[in-house]
C-alpha positions, 0 to 999 in steps of 0.5 A: 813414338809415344805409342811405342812408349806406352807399350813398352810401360804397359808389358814392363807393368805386367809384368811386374803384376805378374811377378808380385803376384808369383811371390805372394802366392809362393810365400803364402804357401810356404805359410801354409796359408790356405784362407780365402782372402776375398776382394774388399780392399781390391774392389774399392782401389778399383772402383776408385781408379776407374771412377777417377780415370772416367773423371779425368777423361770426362774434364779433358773432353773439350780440353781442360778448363780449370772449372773441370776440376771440379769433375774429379772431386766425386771421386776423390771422395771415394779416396781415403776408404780405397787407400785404407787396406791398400795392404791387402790388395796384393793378397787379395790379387793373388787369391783371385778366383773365377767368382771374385773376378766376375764381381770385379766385371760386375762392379765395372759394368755398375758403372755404366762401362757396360761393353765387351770392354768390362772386363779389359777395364777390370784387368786395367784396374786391378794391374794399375791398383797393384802398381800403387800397392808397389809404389806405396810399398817402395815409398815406404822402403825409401823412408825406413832405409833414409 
């Protein structure tokens, strides 16, 4: 049942990716906007993510302990320089071309996650930083209107 679940939230959260992506890029050309905007912010949300996702898996190893929190102070550190452009993910994403997605591989597998399973761990990042950028963006909504 819980597998189920999870799969379910997984499609649903593409799908969303995939929709917020299909609107920046038909706003940008309505724009005419025709700038690269690179993968500054976007490398660092995912280097954030996935460094604290391996953190989180590493604590729980033998089932979590209070000391393990201290697994994850390493890449809370990296937190505020992740956050900081989080603005510019979605445009970042939406502008991603085959040479930014191989640095994005690249950075993952820097990470010692060097597998065939570089580049689903790349993707994975990239759908979950889009999702913060989401909530993040929700949040702010909810406030203005509140």
């Amino acid at each position: 049942m819980f597998n189920i679940l999870k799969l379910k939230i997984i499609y649903t959260l593409i799908k969303l990716v995939y929709s917020l992506i299909n609107r920046i890029g038909r706003q940008r050309r309505k724009m005419g906007d025709n700038t690269m905007a690179g993968i500054k912010e976007t490398k660092e949300l995912m280097l954030f993510g996935v460094s604290l996702a391996a953190a989180i898996d590493s604590a729980t190893q033998d089932g979590f302990q209070w000391t393990d929190l201290l697994d994850l102070v390493p890449p809370m550190t990296k937190m505020p320089g992740a956050i900081s452009g989080i603005d510019d993910v979605p445009l970042e994403i939406a502008d991603l071309d085959e040479i930014e997605r191989a640095e994005l591989v690249k950075a993952i597998q820097d990470l010692d996650f060097v597998s065939d399973k570089s580049e689903d761990i790349a993707e994975q990042a990239l759908r979950t930083g889009v999702e913060i950028c989401n909530l993040i963006m929700k949040i702010r909504e909810a406030k203005k209107s509140a």
